[in-house]
C-alpha positions as CSV (number, residue, x, y, z in Angstrom):
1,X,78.4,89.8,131.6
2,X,74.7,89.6,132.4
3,X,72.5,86.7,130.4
4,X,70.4,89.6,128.9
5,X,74.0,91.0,126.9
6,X,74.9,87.3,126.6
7,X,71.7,87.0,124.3
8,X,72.0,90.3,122.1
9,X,73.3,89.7,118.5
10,X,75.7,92.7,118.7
11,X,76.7,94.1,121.8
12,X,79.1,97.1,122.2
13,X,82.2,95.4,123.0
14,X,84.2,98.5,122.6
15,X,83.4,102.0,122.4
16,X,85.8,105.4,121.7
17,X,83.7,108.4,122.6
18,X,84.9,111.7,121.9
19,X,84.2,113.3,125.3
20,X,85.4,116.8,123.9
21,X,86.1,118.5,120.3
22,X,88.5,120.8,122.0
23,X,92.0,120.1,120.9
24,X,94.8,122.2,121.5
25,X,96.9,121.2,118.4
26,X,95.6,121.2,114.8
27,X,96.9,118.1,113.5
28,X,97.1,117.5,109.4
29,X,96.3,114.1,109.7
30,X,93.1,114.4,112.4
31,X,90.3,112.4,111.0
32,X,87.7,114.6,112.5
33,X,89.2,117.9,112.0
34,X,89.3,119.1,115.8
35,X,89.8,122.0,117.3
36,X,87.2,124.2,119.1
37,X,84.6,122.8,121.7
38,X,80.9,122.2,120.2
39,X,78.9,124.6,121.6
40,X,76.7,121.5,122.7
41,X,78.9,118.9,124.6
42,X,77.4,116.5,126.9
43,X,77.2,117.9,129.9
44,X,78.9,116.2,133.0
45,X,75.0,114.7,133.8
46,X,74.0,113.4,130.4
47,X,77.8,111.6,130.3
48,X,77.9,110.1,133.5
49,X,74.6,108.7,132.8
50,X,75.4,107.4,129.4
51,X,78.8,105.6,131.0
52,X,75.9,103.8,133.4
53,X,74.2,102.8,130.4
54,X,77.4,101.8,128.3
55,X,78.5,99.6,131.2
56,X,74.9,98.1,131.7
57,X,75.1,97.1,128.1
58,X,78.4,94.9,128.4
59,X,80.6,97.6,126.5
60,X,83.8,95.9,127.6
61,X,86.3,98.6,126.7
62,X,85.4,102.7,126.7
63,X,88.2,104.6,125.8
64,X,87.9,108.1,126.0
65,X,88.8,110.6,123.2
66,X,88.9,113.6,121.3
67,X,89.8,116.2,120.6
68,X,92.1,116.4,123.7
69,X,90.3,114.3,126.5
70,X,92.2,116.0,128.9
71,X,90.7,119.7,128.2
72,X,87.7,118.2,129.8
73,X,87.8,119.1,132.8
74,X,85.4,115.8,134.5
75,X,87.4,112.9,132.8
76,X,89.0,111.7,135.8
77,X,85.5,111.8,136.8
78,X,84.0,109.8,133.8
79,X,87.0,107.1,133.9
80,X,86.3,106.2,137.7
81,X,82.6,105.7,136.9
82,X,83.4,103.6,134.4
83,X,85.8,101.5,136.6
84,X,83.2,101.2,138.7
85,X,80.7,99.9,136.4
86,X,83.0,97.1,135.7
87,X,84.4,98.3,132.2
88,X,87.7,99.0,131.4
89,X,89.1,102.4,130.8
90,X,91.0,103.8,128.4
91,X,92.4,106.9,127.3
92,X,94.2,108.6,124.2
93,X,96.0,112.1,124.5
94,X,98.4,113.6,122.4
95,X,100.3,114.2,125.7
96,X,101.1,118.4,125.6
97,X,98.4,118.7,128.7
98,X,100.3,115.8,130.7
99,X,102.7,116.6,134.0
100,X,103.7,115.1,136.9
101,X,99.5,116.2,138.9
102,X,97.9,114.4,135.3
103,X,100.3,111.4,136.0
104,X,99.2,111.2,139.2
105,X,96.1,110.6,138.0
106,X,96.7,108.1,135.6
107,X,98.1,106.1,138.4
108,X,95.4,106.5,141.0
109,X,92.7,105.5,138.2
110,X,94.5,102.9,136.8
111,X,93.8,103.0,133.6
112,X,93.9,99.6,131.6
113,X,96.1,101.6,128.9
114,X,96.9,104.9,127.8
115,X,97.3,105.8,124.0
116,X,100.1,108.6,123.5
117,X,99.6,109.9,119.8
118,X,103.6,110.4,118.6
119,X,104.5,110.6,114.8
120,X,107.8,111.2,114.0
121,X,111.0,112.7,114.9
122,X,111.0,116.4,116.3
123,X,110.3,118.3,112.9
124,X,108.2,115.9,111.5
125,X,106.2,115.3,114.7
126,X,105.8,119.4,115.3
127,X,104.8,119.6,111.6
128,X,102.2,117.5,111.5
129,X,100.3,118.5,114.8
130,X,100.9,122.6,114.3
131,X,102.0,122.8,118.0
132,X,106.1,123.4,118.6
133,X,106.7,121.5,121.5
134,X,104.2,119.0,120.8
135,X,107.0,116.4,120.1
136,X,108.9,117.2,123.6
137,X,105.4,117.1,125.5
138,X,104.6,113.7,124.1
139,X,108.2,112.6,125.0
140,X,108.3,113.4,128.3
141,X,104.3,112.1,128.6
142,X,105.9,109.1,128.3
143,X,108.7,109.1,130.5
144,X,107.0,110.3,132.8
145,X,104.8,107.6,132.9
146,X,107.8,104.9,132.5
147,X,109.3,106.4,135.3
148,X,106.3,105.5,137.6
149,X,106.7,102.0,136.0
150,X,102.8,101.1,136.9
151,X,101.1,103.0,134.3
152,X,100.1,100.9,131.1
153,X,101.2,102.7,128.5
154,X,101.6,102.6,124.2
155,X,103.0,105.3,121.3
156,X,100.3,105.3,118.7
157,X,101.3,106.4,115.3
158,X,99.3,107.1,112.4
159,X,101.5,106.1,109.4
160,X,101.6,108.7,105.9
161,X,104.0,110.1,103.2
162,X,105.1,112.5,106.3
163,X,106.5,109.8,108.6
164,X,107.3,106.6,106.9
165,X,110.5,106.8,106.2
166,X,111.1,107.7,109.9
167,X,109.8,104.3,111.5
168,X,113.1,103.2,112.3
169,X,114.0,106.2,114.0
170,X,110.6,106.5,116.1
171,X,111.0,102.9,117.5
172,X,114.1,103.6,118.5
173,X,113.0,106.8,120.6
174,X,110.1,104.6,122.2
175,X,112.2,102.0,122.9
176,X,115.0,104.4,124.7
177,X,111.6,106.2,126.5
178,X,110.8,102.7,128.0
179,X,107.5,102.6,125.8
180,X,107.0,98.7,125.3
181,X,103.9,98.8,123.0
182,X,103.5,100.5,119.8
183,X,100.3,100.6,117.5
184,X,100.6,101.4,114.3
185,X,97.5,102.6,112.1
186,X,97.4,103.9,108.9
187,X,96.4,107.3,108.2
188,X,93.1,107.4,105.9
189,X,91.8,110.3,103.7
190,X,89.0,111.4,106.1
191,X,88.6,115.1,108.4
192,X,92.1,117.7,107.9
193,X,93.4,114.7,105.6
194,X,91.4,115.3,103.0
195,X,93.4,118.8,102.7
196,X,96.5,116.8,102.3
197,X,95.6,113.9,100.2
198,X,99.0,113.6,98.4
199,X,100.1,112.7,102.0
200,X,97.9,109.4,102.1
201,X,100.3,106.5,101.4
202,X,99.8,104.9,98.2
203,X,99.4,101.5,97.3
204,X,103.1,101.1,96.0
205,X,104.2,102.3,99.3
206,X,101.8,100.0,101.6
207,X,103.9,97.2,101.6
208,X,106.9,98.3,102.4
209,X,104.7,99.3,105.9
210,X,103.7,95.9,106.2
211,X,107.4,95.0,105.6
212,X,108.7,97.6,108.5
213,X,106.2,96.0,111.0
214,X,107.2,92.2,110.5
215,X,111.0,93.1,111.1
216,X,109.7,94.8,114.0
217,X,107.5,91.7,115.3
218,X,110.4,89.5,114.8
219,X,112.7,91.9,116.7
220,X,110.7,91.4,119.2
221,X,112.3,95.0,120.6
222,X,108.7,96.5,121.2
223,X,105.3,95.3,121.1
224,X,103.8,95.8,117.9
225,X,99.6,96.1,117.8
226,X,98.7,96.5,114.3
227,X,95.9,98.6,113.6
228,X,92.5,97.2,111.8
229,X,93.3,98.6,108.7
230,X,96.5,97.0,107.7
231,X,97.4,93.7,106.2
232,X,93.7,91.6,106.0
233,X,95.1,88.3,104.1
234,X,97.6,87.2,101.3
235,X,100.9,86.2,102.5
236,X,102.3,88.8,104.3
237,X,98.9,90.0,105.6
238,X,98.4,86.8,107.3
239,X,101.4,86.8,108.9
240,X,100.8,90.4,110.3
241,X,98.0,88.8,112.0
242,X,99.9,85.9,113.4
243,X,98.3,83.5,111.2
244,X,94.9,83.9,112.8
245,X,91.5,85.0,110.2
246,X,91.1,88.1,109.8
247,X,87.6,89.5,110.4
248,X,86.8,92.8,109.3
249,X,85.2,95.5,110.3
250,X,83.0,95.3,113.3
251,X,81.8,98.6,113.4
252,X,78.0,98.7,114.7
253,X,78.0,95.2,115.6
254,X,81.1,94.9,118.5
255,X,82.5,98.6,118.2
256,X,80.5,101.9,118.8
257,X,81.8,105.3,118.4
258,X,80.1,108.5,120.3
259,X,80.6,111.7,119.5
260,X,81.3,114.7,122.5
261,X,77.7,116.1,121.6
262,X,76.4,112.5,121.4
263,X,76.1,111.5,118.1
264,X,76.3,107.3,117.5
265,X,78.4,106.0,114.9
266,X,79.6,102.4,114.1
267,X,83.1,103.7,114.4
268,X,84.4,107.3,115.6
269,X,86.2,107.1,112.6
270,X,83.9,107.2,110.3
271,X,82.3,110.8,109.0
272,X,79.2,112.3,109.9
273,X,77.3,110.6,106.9
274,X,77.1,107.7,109.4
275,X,75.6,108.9,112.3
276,X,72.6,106.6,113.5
277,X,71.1,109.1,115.8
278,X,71.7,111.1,118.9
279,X,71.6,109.9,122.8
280,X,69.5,113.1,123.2
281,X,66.5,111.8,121.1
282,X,66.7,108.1,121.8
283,X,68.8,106.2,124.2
284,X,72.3,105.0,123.2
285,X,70.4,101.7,123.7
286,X,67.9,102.4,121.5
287,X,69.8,103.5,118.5
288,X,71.6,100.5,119.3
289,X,68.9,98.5,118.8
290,X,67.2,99.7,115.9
291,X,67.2,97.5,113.3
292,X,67.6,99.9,110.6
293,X,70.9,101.1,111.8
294,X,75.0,100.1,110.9
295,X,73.7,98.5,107.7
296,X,76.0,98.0,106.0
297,X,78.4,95.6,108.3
298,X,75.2,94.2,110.0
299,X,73.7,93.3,106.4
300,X,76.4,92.8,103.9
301,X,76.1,91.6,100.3
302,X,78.5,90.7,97.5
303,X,76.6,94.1,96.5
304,X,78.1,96.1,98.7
305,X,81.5,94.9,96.8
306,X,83.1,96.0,94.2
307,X,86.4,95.6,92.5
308,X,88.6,93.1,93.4
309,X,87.0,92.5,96.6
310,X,84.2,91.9,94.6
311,X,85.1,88.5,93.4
312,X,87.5,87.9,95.9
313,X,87.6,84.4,97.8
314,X,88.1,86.4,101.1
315,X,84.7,88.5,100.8
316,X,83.0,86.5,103.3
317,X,85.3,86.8,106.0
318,X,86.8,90.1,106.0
319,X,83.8,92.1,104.2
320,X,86.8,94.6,102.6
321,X,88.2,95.1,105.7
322,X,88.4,98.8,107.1
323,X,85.1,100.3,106.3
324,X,86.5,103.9,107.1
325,X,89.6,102.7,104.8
326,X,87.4,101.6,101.9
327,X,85.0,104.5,102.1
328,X,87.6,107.1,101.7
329,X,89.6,105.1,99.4
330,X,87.1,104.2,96.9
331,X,83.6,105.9,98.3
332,X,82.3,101.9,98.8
333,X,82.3,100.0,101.7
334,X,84.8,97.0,100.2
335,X,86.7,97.9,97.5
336,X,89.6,98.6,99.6
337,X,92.6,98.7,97.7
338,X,94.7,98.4,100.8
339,X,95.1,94.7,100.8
340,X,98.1,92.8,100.9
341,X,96.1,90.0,99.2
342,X,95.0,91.8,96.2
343,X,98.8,93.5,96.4
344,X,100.8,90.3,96.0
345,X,98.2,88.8,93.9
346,X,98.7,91.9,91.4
347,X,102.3,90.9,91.6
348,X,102.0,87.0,91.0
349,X,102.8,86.3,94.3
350,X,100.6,83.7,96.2
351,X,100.1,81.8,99.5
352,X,98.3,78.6,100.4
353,X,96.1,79.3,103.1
354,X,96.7,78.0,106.6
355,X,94.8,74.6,107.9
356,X,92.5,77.1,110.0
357,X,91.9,79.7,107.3
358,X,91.1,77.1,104.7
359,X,88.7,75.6,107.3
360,X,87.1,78.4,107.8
361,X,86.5,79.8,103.9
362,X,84.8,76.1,103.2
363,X,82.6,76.0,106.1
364,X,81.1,79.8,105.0
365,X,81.0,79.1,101.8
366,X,79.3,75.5,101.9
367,X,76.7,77.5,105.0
368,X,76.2,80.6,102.2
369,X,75.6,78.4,99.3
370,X,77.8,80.7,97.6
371,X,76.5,83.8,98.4
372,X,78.1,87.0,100.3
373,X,77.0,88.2,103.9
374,X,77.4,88.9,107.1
375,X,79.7,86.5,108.8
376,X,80.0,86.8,112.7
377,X,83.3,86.3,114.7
């Protein structure tokens, strides 16, 4: 990392651009509802150039997205060049578009990791991306790639009403596909979702997903990467995170999400209410910069609070956790009711914080003098 992105106060450590809208399934649970390619995608000239600018910024990670990724025709292209400017690349595909000339590629590129969306059993999966087949395509992406045995590969599932009661059995097709990481996200109320809002877990239901993935940790079957919207603190929450503090949301500080007609958000989850601007106007680098932009993690208040995370001990560190949770939850940026902390607490249960935890909430609290804002990693 050069001394110039050494010295920066928030560089983009990780980035997920959407390189295409274009999706050929129709999934209930997309967060950005796609389907049909924008009429005004990057073209292959304005994306190479902004992978040469990602890369010059110290954007360690740059996983491309969609949409499908693979309908775009130059990602092979765009994931060499970003090898080559010393980034890793990564890629997430719902696998339908994947055989044996795609896996190929994979290899030759070497991606650092490749994200294969699969959520359920056959029914369940088909259902909830539209596409018959969809769940035997993913499958078989999978094997496929097993079968090479030099492709990094994980299942990533996004958890609702419509699959959670079929975790068991989905770990155990993984596991019998030869998949050895699975990350787990939940599903939030934002894109096609909003159309199916009953199917957004509820806070009863929560735990017993925070349950499912510390049997599943402790099994020690399959590699479990929790996604940054589950568990935050409390007792169970901590111990989804390995006891370690949990920090948030880092979206427009460390994490950068770009859009396939180049619009900048803090985090490609996040709606269109949150674009900072376009790469076509200003730079990425610019936008970036701009000290008016990703507000409200780079400049965060007890004011921004509300609810229990309000008042809660916890505010400093993990800011409400999710944004993209909170928002859709509760339309504020923390009041996220989808904490294990606030969960148990509501239930008289608990927990005496950890020696590095504790450490931690009394050295930001004596630095703040009591006061909420943003805390840095």
């Amino acid at each position: 990392m050069s001394q110039e992105v050494q010295e920066r106060k928030y560089y983009p450590h990780a980035v997920v651009w959407e390189i295409t809208f274009a999706c050929n399934m129709r999934c209930l649970h997309c967060g950005t509802a796609a389907g049909q390619k924008r009429s005004d995608e990057l073209t292959h000239e304005e994306a190479i150039a902004l992978v040469d600018e990602l890369c010059g910024l110290g954007a360690q990670e740059i996983t491309l997205s969609g949409g499908e990724p693979l309908l775009r025709k130059d990602w092979p292209q765009l994931a060499q060049r970003i090898i080559d400017g010393g980034s890793k690349a990564y890629l997430i595909t719902n696998g339908y578009a994947v055989d044996e000339k795609i896996v190929d590629e994979f290899e030759r590129i070497n991606f650092t990791n490749i994200g294969v969306s699969f959520d359920g059993t056959e029914p369940t999966h088909n259902h909830i991306r539209q596409r018959e087949k969809s769940f035997k395509r993913a499958k078989n992406a999978m094997q496929m790639m097993s079968d090479r045995g030099n492709i990094r590969f994980c299942a990533i599932t996004q958890v609702s009403n419509m699959n959670l009661n079929e975790m068991d059995e989905i770990k155990q097709i993984l596991q019998d596909v030869g998949c050895r990481q699975w990350r787990i996200q939940m599903t939030t109320s934002t894109g096609r979702m909003k159309e199916q809002d009953n199917m957004v877990l509820t806070t009863d239901k929560f735990p017993y997903l925070v349950d499912k993935l510390l049997e599943y940790k402790e099994e020690g079957k399959i590699d479990i990467d929790v996604g940054e919207n589950i568990g935050f603190y409390g007792c169970k929450g901590t111990q989804l995170w390995d006891g370690k503090p949990y920090f948030g949301c880092f979206a427009g500080m460390r994490v950068a999400g770009i859009t396939s007609n180049g619009e900048v958000r803090g985090c490609l989850s996040m709606p269109e209410y949150f674009n900072e601007g376009n790469i076509r106007d200003s730079s990425f680098t610019e936008i970036w910069d701009d000290p008016n932009n990703f507000m409200y993690n780079r400049v965060f208040r007890s004011s921004d609070a509300g609810g229990w995370c309000k008042e809660c001990k916890y505010l400093p560190l993990c800011r409400g956790g999710c944004a993209t949770t909170s928002f859709s939850a509760t339309n504020m940026r923390a009041n996220n009711p989808y904490c294990m902390y606030q969960i148990e607490k509501a239930n008289g249960i608990e927990c005496e914080d950890n020696e590095m935890i504790q450490s931690l909430l009394d050295h930001v609290h004596k630095q703040l003098g009591g006061k909420v804002e943003t805390v840095e990693k």
